[in-house]
N, C-alpha and C positions, 0 to 999 in steps of 0.2 A: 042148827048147832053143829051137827054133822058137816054141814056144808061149809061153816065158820073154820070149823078144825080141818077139813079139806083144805080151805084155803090157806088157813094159817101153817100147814103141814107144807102147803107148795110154796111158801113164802120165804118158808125156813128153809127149807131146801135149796132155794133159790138164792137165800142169802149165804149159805155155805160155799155156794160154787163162785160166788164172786170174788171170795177171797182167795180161794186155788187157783179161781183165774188171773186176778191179779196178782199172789205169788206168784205164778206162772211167770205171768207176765214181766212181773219183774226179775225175775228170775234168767228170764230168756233177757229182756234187756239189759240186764247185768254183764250175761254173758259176752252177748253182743257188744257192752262197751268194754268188757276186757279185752274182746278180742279185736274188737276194733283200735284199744289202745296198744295193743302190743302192733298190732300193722302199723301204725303211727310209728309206734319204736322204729319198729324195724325198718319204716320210710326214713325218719329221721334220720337211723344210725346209718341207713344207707346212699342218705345223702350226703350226711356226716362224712364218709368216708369215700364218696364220691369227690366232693369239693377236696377233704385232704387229699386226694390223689392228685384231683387239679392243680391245687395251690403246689401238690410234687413237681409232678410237671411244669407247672408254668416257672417256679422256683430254678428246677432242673434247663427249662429254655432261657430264662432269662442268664442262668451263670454260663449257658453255655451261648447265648450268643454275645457276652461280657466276652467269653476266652476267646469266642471266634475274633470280635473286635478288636481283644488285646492280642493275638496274633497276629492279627492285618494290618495292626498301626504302624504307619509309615514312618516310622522311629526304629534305630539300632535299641535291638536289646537289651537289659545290664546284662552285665557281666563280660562285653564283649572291648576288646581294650586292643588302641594301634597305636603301634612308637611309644608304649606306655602311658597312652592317655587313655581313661573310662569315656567310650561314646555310647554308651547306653543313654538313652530319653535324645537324643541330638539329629537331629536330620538331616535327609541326604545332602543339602546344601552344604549347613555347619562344616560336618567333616568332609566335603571334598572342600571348602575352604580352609579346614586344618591339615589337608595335605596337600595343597598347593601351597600354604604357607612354607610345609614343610619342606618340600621339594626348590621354592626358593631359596629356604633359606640354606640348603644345602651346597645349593648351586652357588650363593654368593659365597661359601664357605672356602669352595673349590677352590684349590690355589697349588699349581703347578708351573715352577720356576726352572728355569736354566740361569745360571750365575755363569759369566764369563767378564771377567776383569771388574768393567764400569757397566756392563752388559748385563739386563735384565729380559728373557724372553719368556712371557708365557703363555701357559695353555689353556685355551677359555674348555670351560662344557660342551659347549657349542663343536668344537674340534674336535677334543676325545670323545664322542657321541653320548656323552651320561646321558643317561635315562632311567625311569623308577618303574616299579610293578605297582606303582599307588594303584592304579585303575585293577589289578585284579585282587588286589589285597580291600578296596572297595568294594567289590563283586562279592567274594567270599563272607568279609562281614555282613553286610545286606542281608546277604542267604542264608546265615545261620539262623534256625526258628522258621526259615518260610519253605522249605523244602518235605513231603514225607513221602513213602511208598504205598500209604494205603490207600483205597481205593475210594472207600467210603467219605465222604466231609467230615461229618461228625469224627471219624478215626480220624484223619488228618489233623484237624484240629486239637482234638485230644495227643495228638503224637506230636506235633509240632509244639503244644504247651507243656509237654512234657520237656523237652528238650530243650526248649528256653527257662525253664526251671533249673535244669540239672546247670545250665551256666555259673546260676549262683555259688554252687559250691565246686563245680566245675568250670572257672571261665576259661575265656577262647581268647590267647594273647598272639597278635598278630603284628610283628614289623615290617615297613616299607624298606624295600633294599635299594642301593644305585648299581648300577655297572655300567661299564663302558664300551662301547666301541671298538675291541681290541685293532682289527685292520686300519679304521678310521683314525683310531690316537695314535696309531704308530705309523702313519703317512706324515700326520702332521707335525708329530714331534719329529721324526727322523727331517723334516723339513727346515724346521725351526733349527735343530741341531746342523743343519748342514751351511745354513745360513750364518755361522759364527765363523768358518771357512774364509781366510782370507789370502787372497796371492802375496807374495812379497814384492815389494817394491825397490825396483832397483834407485840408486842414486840419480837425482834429478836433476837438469839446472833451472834454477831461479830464478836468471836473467843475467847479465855484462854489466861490468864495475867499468864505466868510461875511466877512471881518473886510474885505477890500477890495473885497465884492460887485459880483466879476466871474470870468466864464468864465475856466477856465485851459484856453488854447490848445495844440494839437499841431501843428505847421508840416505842412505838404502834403507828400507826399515823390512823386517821378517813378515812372513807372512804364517800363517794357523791352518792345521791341519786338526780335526774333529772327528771320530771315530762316529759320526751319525746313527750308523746302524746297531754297533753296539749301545748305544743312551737310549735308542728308540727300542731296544728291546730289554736294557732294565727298566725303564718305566712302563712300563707295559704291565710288565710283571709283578710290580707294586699296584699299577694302579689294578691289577683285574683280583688283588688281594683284599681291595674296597680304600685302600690310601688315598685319599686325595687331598692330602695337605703336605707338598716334595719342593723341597730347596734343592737341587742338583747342581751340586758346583763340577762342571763342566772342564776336564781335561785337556789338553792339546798338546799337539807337538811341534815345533817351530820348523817352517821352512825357510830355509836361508835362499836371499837375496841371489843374483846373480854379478849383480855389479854394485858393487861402494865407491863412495867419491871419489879414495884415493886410485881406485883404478879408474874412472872416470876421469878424473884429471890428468892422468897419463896418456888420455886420447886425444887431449883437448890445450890448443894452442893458438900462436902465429902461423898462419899457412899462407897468405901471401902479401905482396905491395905490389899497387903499380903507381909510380909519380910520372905526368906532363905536368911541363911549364906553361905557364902564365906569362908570357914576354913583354913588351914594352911595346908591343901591338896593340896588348890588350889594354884597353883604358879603364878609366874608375867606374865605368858603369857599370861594365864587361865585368869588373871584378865585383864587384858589388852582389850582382845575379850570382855568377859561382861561389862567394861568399854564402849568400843563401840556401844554394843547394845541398854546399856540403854542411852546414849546420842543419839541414832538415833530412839527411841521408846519416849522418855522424850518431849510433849506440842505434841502428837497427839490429832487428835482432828478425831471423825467421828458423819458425820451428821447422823439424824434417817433414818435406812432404810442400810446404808453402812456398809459393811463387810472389816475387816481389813484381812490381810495376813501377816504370818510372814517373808513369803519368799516373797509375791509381795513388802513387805516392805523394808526387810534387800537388798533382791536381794542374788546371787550366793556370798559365802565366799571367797576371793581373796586376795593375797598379797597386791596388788593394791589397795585395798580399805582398807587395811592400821589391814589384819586381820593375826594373827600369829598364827605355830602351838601348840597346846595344844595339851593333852592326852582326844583318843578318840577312841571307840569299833567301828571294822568292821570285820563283819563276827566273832563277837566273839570275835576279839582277839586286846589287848589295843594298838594303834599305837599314834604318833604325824601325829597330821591332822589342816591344817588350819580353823579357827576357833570354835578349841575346846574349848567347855566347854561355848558355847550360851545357848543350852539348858537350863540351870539353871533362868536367867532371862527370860526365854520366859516360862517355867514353874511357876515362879514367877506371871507373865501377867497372865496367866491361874487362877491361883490360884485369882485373884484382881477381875478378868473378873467375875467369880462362885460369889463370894462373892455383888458381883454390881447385881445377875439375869440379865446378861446380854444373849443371845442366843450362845452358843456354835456350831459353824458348823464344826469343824476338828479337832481330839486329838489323839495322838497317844501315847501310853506307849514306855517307852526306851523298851530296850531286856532286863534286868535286872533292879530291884527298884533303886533310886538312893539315896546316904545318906542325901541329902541335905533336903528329906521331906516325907513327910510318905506316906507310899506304896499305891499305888492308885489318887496320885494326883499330879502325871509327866505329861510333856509335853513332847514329843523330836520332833526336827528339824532337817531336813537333807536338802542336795541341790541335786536333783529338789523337791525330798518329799519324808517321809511326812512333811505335813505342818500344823499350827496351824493355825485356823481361827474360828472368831466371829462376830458376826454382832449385828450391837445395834436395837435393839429393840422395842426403847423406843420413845416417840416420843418429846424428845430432845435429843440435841448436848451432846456428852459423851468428855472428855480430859485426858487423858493418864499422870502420874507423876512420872518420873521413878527417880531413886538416885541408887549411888552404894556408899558408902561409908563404904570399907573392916571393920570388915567380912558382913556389910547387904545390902542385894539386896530389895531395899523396890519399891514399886509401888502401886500407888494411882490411883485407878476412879474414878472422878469427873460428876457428872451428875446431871441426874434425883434423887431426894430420894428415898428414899422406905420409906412406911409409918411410921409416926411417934413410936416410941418406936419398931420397926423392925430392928431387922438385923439377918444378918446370919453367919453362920460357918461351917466349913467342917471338916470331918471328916470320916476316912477312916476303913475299914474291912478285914480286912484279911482272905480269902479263902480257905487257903489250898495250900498245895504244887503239883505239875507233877515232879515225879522221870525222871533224864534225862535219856540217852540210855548211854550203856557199850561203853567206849571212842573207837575209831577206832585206831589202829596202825598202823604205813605205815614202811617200812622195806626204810631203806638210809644208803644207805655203806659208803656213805660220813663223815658219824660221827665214830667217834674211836670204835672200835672191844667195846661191851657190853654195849656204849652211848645209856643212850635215854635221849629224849627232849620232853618238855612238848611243840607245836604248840597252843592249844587254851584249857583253863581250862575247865574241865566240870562246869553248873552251873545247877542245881535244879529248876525249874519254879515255877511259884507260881500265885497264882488269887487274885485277893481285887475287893471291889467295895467301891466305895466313894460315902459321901452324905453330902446333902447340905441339914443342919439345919435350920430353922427358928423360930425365939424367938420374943416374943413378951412384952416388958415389963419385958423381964429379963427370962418368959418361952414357953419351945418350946410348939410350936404352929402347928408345919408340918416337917418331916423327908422325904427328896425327893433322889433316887439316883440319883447321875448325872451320873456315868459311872461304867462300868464294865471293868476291867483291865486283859491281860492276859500276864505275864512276860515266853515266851514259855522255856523249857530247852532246854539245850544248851548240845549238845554231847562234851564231851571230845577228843582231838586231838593229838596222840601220834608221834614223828618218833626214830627210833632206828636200831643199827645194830646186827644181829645177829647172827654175826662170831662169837664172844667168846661164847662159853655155859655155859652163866651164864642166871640165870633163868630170864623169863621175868617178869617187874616189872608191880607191882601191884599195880598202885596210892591210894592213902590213900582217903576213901570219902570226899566230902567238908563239913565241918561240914554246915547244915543248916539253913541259919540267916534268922532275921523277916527282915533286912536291912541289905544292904552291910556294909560292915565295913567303907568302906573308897569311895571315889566317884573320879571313875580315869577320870571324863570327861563326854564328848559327849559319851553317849553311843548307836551304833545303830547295826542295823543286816542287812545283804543283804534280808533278808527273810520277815523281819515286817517292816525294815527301812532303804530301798532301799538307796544305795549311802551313804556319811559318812555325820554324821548331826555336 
């Protein structure tokens, strides 16, 4: 029983502690899940605020690599504005093509004038050096916003978004300017301006009225004087004020002329004649050619300084040119040759040319005097030469008046004068004779037993000089030779047969004359006057 109540006394007892132990227990696991849920908390709240920190930052990185981006983008800023255009959001392209537009269109704007009469000169860009600062007024906007001092990025960035901000309410207005060249526009205008500069023009002639044989005058016109240096230094001075839009009507001061018509025609007349006859020698063919020459010599005209030709004039003698044979010396001996018997008017011309003091540059004597003029004041022409030439001198237009009207060959030059109560004449000397050489004989069986033939006449030579007088009021004044003449002899040219024995014949001398008797033509020689003239 005892031992019942032992047991049941340690059963009771044993079941008391279980429930302290498990209050205990729970007790302590209570606590334990308090405290383990507050370390939860406090895990939580601390990851809570771990992550919000994160999400700071990464919020904090993400705006701020937004501003670094929005700082670095390769776009002008707003707020930033050129020649009053907004290029904010526009890239570099865009606007250096809204300033090369611009710069065009400036340039086609340019307009820089000189006004003189009908006279328009102007100034391109190009000349006056225009040029713009587009390129640094580009530079500048670009860099506003990418420029800072601080060391750090993040500050940079922060300092650069700051300053692209403040644009907004602060913007940055920027114009392109032009200027000029001042040295380079004022070479070119003082050029331009000097180039309106013009001489004055004396009184001209225009050319010889045949039918009223006188000069047709051109009146003198003035000539412009242009103050160059001063235009080139007013505009200058407009243009470096930014003007480039200048109409300049252009000043001048007239220079006067040196000589007007009407004094020009007081220089200008009749200065000589010379007429040879045409005689009953001469035939229709003969005159025919001289007929030609003086219609193809008749309203020449040579300026001062030009040399005439009678062969660059006439040209080679030819059927074709409408020229017939006449009687003419070659080698001595009288043939029919085309264009016999020019000489005589082209001697005529010689003779007008002396009396004008005009310059004589080529004369050549026939090979024998000729009747038509007194010994020493021939000309002869041959085709290629010789050739007659003169050159005027003078420093006016000379005109040439030829006439044939049988028997006279007249010719008139028309020029310069010669001083008042001046003129001249010519007048020739006789020399002396050259005895020819004993005539040659050639033996020709072809002619009848004791025939002989005269081949080419002996002729006697002979010397002159000619001079050109000058009178003054009626007395001479100056005695000048123009030329010294040499008419060489001429060998005599026999042929004969000398089968029969009959004596050989002894030509009779030629009697001696001061002048040919008779004038059979053109007369030339192979020896002084190559070819037949």
């Amino acid at each position: 029983m005892k031992s019942r109540k032992r047991k049941a006394g340690r059963v009771s007892k044993r079941l008391w502690i279980v429930p302290v132990i498990l209050l205990l227990v729970l007790t302590l696991a209570g606590g334990a899940y308090y405290a383990y849920s507050i370390y939860q908390d406090r895990q939580a709240e601390l990851q809570r605020v771990q992550e919000e920190e994160a999400r700071r930052l990464a919020a904090e990185e993400a705006a701020f690599q937004a501003m670094k981006a929005f700082v670095n983008q390769d776009k002008f800023f707003e707020g930033i504005f050129v020649n009053d255009m907004p290029i904010g959001g526009m890239s570099q392209t865009a606007v250096r093509k809204a300033l090369d537009a611009f710069e065009k269109n400036a340039r086609d704007n340019f307009s820089v004038k000189l006004l003189l009469e009908d006279q328009i000169l102007t100034l391109t860009p190009e000349q006056a050096g225009l040029s713009f600062d587009s390129d640094a007024i580009f530079r500048k906007a670009y860099e506003t916003g990418r420029t800072s001092s601080a060391k750090d990025e993040r500050e940079q960035v922060l300092e650069r978004h700051s300053a692209i901000e403040a644009l907004k309410t602060n913007p940055l207005k920027l114009q392109v300017t032009a200027a000029v060249d001042p040295e380079k526009a004022r070479a070119a205008i003082f050029e331009m301006a000097n180039s309106l500069n013009y001489d004055p023009i004396d009184a001209q002639i225009a050319g010889f009225e045949l039918a009223s044989r006188a000069f047709i005058l051109e009146e003198a016109k003035p000539g412009l004087l242009v103050d160059a240096e001063a235009i080139a230094d007013q505009l200058v001075s407009r243009l470096q004020t930014g003007e480039f839009q200048i109409e300049y009507m252009v000043q001048g001061k007239p220079v006067e002329a040196a000589l007007y018509a009407k004094d020009l025609d007081s220089r200008l007349g009749h200065v000589s004649t010379a007429t040879t006859l045409a005689g009953s020698s001469s035939g229709a063919n003969r005159d025919h050619n001289i007929s030609l020459i003086v219609k193809k010599l008749n309203g020449i005209v040579l300026n001062p300084g030009d040399t005439f030709s009678f062969n660059g004039t006439i040209g080679q003698r030819t059927a074709a040119k409408g020229f017939k044979e006449a009687g003419g010396i070659q080698d001595g001996i009288l043939i029919q040759e085309l264009g016999g018997g020019i000489c005589q008017p082209n001697t005529t011309l010689y003779q007008a040319v002396l009396k004008a003091d005009l310059e004589i540059v080529n004369r050549s004597p026939h090979s024998w005097p000729s009747s038509y003029t007194k010994i020493g004041l021939d000309a002869t022409v041959s085709w290629p030469g010789p050739d007659f030439q003169f050159r005027n001198n003078t420093d006016y237009p000379i005109a040439i008046v030829a006439s044939f009207k049988k028997p006279d060959i007249v010719f008139h030059i028309y020029g310069r004068l010669l001083e008042p109560g001046v003129s001249i004449s010519l007048v020739s000397e006789h020399n002396g004779y050259v005895k020819e050489s004993e005539p040659v004989m050639k033996v020709n069986y072809d002619l009848a037993p004791g025939e002989t033939v005269e081949i080419r006449a002996p002729r006697t030579g002979q010397r002159a000089t000619a001079y050109k007088v000058w009178y003054k009021d009626g007395a001479v004044i100056e005695r000048e030779v123009v030329d010294k003449s040499y008419y060489r002899p001429i060998q005599g040219i026999y042929e004969y047969n000398p089968n029969q024995p009959t004596p050989t014949p002894t030509p009779e001398p030629t009697p001696v004359p001061t002048q040919a008797p008779d004038d059979p033509g053109e007369v030339t020689d192979p020896v002084t006057d190559p070819g037949n003239g």
